[in-house]
N, CA, C and O atoms as a GROMACS GRO file, in nm:
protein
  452
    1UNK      N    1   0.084  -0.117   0.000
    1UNK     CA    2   0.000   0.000   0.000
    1UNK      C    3   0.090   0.124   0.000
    1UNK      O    4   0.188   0.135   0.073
    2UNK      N    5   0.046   0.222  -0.092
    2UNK     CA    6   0.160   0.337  -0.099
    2UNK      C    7   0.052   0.440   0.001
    2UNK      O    8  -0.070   0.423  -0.003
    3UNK      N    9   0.100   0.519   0.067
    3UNK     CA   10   0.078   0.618   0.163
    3UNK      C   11   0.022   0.797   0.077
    3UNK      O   12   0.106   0.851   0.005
    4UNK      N   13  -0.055   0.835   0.089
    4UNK     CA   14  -0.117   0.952   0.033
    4UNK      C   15  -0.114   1.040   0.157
    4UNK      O   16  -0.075   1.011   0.270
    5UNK      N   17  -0.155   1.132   0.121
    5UNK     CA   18  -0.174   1.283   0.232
    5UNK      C   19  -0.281   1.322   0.138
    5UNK      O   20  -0.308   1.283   0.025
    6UNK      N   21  -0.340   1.421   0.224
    6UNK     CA   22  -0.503   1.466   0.248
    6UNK      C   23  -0.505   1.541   0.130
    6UNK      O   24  -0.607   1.530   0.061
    7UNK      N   25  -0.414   1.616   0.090
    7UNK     CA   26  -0.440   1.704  -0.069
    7UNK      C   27  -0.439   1.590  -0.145
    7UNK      O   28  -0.486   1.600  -0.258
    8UNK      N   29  -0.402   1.497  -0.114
    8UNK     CA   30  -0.428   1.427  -0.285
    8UNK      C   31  -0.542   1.397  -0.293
    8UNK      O   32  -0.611   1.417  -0.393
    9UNK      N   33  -0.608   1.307  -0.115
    9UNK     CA   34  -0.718   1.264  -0.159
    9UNK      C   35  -0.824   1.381  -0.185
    9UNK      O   36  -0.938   1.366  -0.230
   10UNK      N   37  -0.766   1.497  -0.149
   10UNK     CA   38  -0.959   1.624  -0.217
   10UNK      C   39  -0.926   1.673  -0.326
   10UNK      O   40  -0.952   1.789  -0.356
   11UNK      N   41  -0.861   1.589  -0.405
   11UNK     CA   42  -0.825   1.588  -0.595
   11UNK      C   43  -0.937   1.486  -0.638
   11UNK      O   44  -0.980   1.484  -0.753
   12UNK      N   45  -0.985   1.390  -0.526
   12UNK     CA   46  -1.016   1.291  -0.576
   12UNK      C   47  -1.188   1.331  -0.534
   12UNK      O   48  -1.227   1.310  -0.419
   13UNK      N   49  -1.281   1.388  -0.637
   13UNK     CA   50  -1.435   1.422  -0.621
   13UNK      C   51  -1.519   1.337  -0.604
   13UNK      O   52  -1.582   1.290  -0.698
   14UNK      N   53  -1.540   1.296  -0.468
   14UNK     CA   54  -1.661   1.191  -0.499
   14UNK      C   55  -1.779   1.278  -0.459
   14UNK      O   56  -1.755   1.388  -0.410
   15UNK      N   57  -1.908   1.238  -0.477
   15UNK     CA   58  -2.018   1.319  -0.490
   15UNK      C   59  -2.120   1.222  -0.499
   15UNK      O   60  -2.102   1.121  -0.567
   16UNK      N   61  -2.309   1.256  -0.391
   16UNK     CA   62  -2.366   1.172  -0.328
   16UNK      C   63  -2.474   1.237  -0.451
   16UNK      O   64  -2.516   1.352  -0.459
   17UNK      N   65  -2.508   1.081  -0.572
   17UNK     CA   66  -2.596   1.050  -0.661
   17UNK      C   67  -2.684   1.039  -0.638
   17UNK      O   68  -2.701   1.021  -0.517
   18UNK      N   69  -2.812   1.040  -0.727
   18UNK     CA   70  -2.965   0.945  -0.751
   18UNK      C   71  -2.958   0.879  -0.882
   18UNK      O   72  -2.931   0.945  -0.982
   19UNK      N   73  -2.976   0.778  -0.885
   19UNK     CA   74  -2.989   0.672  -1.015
   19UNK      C   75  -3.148   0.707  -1.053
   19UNK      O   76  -3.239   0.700  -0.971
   20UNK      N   77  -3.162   0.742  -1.181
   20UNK     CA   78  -3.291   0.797  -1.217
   20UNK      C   79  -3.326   0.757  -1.329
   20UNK      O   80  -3.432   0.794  -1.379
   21UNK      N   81  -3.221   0.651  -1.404
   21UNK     CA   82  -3.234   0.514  -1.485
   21UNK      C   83  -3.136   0.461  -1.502
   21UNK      O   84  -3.026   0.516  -1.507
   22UNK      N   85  -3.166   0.320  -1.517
   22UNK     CA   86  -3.126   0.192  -1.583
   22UNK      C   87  -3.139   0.121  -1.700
   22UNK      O   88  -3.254   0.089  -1.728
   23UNK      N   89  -3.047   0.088  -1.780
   23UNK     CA   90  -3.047   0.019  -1.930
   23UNK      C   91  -2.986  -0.131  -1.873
   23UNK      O   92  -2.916  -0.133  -1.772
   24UNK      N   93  -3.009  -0.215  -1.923
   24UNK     CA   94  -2.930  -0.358  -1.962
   24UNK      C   95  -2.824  -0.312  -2.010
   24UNK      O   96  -2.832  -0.190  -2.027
   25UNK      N   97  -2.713  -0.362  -2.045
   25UNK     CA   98  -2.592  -0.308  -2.111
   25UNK      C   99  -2.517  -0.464  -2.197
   25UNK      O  100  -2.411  -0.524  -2.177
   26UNK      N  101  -2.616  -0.481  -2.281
   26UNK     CA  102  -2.580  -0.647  -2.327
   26UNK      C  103  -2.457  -0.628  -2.442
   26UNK      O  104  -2.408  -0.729  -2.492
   27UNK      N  105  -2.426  -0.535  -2.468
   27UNK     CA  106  -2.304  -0.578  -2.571
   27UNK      C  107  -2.129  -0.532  -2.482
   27UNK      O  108  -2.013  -0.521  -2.521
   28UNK      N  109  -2.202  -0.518  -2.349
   28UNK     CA  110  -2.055  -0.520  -2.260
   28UNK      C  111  -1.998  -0.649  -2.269
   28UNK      O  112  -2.067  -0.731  -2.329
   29UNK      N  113  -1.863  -0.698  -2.212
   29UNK     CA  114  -1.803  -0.787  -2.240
   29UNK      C  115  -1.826  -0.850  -2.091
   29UNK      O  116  -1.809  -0.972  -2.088
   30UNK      N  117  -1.866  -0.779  -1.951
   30UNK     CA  118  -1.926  -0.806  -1.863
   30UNK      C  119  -2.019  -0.792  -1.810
   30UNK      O  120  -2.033  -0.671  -1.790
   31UNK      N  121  -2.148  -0.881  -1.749
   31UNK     CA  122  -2.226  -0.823  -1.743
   31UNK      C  123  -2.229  -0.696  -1.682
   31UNK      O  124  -2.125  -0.683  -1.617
   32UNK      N  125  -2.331  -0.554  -1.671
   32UNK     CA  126  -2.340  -0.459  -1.659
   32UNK      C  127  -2.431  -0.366  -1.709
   32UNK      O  128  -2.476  -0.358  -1.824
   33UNK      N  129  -2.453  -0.298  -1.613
   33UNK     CA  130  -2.592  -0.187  -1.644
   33UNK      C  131  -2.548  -0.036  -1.698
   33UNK      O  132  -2.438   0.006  -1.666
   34UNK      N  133  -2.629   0.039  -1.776
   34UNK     CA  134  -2.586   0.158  -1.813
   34UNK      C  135  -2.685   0.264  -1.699
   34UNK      O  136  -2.807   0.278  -1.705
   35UNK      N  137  -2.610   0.316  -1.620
   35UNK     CA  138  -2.690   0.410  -1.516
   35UNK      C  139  -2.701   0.546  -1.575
   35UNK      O  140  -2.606   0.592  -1.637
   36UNK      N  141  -2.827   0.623  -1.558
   36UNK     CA  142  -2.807   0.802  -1.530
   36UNK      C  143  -2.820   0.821  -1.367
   36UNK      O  144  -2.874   0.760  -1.275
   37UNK      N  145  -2.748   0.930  -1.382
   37UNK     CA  146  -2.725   0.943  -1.229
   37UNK      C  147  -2.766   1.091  -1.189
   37UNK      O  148  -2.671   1.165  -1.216
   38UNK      N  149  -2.867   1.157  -1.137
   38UNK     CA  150  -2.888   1.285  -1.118
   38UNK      C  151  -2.778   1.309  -0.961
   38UNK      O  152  -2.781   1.232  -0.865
   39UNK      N  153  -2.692   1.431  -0.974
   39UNK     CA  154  -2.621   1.522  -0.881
   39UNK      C  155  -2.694   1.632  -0.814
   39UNK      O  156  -2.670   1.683  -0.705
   40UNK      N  157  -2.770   1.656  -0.885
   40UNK     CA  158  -2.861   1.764  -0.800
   40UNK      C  159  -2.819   1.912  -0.910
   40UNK      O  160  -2.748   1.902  -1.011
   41UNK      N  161  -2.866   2.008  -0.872
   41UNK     CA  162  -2.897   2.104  -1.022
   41UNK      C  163  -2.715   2.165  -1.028
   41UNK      O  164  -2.682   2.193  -1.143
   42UNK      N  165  -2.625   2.183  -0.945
   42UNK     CA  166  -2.492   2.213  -0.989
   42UNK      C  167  -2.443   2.155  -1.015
   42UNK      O  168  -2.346   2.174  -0.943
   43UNK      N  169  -2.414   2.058  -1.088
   43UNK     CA  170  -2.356   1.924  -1.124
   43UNK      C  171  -2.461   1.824  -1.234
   43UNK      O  172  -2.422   1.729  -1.302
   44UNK      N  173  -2.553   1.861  -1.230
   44UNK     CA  174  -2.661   1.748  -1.349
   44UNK      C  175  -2.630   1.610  -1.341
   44UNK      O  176  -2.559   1.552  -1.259
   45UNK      N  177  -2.699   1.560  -1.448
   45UNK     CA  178  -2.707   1.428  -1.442
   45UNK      C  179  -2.574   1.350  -1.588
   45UNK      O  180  -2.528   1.369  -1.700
   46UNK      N  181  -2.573   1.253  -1.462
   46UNK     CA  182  -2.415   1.185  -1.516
   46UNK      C  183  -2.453   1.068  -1.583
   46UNK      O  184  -2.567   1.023  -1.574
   47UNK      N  185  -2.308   0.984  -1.691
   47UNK     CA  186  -2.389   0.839  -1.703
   47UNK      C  187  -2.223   0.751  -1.636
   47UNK      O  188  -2.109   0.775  -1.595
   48UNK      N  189  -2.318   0.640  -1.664
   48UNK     CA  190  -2.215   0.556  -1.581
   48UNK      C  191  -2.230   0.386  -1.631
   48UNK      O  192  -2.338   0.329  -1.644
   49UNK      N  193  -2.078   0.314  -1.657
   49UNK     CA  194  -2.118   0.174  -1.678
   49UNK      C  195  -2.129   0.078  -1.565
   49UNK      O  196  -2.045   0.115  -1.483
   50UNK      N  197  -2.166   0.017  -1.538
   50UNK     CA  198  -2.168  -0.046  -1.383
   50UNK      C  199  -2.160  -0.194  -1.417
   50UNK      O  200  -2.229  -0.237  -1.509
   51UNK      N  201  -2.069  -0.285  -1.341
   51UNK     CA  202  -2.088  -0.418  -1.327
   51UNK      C  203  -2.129  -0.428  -1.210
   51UNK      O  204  -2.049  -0.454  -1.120
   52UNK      N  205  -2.277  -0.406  -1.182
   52UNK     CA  206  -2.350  -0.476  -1.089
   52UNK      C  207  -2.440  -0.520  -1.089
   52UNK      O  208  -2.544  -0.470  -1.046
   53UNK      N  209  -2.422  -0.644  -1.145
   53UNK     CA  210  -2.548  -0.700  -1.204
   53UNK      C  211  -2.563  -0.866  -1.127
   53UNK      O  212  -2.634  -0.964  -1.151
   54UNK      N  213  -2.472  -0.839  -1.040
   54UNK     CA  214  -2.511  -0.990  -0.958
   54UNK      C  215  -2.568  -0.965  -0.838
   54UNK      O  216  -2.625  -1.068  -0.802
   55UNK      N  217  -2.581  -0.872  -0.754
   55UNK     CA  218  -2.660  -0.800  -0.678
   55UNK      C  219  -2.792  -0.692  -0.700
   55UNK      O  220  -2.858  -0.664  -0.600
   56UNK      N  221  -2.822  -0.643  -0.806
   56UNK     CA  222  -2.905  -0.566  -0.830
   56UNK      C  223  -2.977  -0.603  -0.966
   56UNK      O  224  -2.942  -0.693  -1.043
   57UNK      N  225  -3.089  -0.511  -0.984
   57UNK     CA  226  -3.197  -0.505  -1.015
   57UNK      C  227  -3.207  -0.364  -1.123
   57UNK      O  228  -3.195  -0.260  -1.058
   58UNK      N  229  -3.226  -0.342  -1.258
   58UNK     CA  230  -3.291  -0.216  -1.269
   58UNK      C  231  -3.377  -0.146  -1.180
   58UNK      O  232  -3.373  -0.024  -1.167
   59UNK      N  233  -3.474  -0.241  -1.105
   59UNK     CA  234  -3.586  -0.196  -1.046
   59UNK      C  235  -3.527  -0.168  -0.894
   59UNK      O  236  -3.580  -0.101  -0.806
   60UNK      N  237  -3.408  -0.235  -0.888
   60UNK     CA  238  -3.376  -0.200  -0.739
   60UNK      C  239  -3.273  -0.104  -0.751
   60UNK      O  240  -3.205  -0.090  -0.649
   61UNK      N  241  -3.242  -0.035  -0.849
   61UNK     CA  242  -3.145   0.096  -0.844
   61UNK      C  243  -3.177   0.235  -0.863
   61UNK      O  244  -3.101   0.330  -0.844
   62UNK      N  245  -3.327   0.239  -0.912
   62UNK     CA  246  -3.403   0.330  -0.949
   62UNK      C  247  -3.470   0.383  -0.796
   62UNK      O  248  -3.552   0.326  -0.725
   63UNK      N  249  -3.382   0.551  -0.772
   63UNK     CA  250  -3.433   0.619  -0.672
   63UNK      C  251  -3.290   0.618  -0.545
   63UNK      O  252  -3.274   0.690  -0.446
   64UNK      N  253  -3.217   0.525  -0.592
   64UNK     CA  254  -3.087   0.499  -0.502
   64UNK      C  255  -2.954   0.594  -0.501
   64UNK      O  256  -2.885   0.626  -0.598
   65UNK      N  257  -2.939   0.626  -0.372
   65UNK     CA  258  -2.840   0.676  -0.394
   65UNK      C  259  -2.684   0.661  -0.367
   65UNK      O  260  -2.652   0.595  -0.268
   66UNK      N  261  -2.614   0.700  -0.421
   66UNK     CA  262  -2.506   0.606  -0.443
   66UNK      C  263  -2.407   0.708  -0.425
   66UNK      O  264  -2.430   0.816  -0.372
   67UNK      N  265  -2.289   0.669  -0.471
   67UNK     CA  266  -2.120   0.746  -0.440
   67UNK      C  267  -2.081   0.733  -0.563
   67UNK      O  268  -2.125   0.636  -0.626
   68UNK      N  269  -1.992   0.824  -0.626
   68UNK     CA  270  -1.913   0.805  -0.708
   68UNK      C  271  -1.858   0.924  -0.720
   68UNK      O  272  -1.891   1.025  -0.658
   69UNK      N  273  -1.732   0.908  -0.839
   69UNK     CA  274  -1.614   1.006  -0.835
   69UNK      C  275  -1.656   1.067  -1.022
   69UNK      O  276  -1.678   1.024  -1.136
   70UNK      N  277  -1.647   1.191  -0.942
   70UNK     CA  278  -1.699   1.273  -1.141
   70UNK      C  279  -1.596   1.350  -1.203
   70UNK      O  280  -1.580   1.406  -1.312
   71UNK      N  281  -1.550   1.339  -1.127
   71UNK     CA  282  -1.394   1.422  -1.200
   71UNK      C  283  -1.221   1.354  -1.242
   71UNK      O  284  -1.104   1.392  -1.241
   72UNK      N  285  -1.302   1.228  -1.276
   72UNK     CA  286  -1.252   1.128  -1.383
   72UNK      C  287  -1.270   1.154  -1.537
   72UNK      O  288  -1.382   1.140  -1.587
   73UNK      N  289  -1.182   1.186  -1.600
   73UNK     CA  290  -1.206   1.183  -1.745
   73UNK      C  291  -1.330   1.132  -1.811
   73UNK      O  292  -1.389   1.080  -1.716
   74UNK      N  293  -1.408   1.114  -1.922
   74UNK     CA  294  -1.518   1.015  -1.956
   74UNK      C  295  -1.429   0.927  -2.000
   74UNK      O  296  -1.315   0.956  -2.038
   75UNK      N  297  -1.491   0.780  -1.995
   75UNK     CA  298  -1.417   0.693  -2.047
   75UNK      C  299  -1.492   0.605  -2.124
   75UNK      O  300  -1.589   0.548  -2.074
   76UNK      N  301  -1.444   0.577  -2.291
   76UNK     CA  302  -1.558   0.499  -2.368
   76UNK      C  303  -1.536   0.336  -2.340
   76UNK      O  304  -1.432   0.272  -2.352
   77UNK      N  305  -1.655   0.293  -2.303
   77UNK     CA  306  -1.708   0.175  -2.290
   77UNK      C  307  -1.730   0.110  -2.413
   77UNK      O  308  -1.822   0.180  -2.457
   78UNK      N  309  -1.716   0.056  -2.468
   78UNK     CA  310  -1.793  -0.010  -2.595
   78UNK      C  311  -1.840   0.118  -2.650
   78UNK      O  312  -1.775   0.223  -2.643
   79UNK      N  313  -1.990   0.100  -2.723
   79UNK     CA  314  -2.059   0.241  -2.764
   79UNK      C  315  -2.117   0.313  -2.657
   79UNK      O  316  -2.203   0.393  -2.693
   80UNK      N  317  -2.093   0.305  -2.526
   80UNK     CA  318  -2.104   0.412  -2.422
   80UNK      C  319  -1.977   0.462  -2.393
   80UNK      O  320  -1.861   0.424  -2.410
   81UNK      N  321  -2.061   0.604  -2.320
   81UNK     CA  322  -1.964   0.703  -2.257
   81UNK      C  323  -1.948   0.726  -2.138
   81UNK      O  324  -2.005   0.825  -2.093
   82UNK      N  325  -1.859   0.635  -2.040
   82UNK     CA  326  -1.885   0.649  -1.863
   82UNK      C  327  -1.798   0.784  -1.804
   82UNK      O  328  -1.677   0.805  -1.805
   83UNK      N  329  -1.894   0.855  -1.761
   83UNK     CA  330  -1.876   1.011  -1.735
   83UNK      C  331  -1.839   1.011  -1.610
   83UNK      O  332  -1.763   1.101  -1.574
   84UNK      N  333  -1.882   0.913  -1.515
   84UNK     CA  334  -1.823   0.888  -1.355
   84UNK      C  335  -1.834   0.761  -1.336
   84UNK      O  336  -1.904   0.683  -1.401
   85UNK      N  337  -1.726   0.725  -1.194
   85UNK     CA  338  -1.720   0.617  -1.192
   85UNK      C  339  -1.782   0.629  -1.042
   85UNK      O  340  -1.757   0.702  -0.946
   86UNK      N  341  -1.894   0.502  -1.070
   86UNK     CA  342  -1.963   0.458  -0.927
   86UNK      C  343  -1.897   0.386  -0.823
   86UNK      O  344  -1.823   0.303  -0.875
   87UNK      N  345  -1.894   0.383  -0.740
   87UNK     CA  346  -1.793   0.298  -0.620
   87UNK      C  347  -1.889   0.199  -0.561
   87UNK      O  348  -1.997   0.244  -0.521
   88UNK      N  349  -1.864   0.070  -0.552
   88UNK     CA  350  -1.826  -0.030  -0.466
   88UNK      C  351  -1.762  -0.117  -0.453
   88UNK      O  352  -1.674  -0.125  -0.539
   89UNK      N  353  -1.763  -0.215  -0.361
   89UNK     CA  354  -1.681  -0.338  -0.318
   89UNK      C  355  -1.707  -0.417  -0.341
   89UNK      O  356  -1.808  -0.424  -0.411
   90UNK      N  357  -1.652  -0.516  -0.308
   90UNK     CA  358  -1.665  -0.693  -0.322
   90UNK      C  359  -1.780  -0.724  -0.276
   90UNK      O  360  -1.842  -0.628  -0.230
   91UNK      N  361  -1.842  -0.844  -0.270
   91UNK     CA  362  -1.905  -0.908  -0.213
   91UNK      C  363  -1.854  -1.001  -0.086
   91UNK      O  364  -1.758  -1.076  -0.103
   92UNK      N  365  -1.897  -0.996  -0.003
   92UNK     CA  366  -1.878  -1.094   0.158
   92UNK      C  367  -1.793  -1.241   0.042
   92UNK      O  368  -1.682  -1.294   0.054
   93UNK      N  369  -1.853  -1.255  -0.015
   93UNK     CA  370  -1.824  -1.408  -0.100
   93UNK      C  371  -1.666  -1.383  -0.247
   93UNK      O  372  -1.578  -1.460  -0.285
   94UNK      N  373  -1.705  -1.231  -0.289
   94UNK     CA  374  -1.603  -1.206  -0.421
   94UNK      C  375  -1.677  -1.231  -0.487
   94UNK      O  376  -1.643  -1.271  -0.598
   95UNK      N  377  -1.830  -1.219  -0.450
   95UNK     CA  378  -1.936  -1.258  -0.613
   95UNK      C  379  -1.972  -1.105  -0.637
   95UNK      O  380  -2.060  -1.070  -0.558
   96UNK      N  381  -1.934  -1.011  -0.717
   96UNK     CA  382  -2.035  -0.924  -0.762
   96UNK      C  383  -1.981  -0.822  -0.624
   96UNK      O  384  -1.930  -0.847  -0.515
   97UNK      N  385  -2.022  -0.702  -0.694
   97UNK     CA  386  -2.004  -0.533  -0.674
   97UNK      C  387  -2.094  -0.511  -0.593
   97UNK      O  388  -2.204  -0.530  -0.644
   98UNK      N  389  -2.099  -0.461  -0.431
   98UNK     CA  390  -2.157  -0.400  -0.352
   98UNK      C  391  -2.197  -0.242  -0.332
   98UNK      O  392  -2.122  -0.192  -0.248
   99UNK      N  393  -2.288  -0.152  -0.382
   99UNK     CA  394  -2.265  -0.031  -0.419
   99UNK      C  395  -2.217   0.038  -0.275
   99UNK      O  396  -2.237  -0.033  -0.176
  100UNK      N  397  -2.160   0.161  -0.254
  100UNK     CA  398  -2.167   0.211  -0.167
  100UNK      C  399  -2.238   0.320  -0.142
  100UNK      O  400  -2.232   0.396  -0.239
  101UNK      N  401  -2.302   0.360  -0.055
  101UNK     CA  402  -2.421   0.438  -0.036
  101UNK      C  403  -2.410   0.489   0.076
  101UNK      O  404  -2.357   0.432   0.172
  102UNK      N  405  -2.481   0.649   0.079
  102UNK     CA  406  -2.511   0.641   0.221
  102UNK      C  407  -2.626   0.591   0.286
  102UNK      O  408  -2.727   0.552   0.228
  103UNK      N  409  -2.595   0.595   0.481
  103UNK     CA  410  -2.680   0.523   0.552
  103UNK      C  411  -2.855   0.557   0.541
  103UNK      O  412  -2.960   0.493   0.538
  104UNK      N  413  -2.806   0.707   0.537
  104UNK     CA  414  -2.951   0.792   0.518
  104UNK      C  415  -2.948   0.906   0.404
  104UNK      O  416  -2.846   0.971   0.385
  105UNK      N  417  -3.043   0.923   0.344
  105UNK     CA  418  -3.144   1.043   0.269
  105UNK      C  419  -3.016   1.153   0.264
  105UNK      O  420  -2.990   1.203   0.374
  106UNK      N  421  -2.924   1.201   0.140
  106UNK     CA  422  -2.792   1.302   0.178
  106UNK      C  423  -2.847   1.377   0.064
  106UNK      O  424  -2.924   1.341  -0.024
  107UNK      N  425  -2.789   1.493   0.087
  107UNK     CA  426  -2.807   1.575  -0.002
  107UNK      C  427  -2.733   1.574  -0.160
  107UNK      O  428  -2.615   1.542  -0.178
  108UNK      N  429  -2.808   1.606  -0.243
  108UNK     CA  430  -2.782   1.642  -0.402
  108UNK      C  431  -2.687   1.618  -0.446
  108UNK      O  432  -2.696   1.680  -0.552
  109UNK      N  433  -2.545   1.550  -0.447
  109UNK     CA  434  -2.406   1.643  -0.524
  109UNK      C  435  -2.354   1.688  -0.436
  109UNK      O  436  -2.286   1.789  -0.456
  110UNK      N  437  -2.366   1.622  -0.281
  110UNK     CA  438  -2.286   1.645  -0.136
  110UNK      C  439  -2.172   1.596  -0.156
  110UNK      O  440  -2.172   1.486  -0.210
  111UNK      N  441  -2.040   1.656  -0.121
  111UNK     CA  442  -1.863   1.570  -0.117
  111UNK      C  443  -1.866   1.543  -0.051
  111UNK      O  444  -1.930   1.601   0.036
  112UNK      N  445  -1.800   1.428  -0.026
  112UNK     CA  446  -1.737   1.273   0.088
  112UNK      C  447  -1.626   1.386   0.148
  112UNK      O  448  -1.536   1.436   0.082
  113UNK      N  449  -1.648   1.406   0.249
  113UNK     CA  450  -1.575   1.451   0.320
  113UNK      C  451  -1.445   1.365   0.438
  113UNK      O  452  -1.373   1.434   0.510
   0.00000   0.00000   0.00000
């Protein structure tokens, strides 16, 4: 593990989402969903590729809010364009992407402080 200090990590933007749709994403090479992600009105709505498709649901991501970092380059996916990258972890098992979220109701396009 290499060692960072605190300016590097507030280079690094993460910012508290709403998923406000879901696509299938079948010509990925893994499975994976194509998210929009609303930030709240200074920041708008983002897209995103997600491999989380062994834990979730279109129907269970719609209204969720989530973490991710937006001040990552876009990066092309296949014929998508992932504008931020969503954060989670492993699974208890190593099956599939755990989103990270907060505990409760956060505001718009709030930074991880």
């Amino acid at each position: 593990m290499t060692l960072t200090d605190f300016d590097t990590f507030m280079k690094v933007d993460i910012r508290v989402g709403k998923v406000v749709r879901v696509e299938p994403y079948p010509e990925a090479i893994k499975p994976a969903f194509k998210l929009w992600i609303n930030f709240g009105p200074d920041l708008g709505e983002r897209k995103s590729s997600a491999q989380i498709t062994k834990h979730y649901s279109p129907e269970m991501l719609i209204g969720r809010q989530i973490l991710a970092v937006i001040n990552f380059a876009p990066r092309q996916i296949g014929k998508f364009v992932s504008e931020v990258l969503v954060l989670g972890v492993p699974g208890i098992e190593g099956d599939g992407i755990i989103l990270v979220e907060p505990e409760s109701e956060a505001l718009l396009g709030g930074r991880v402080h």
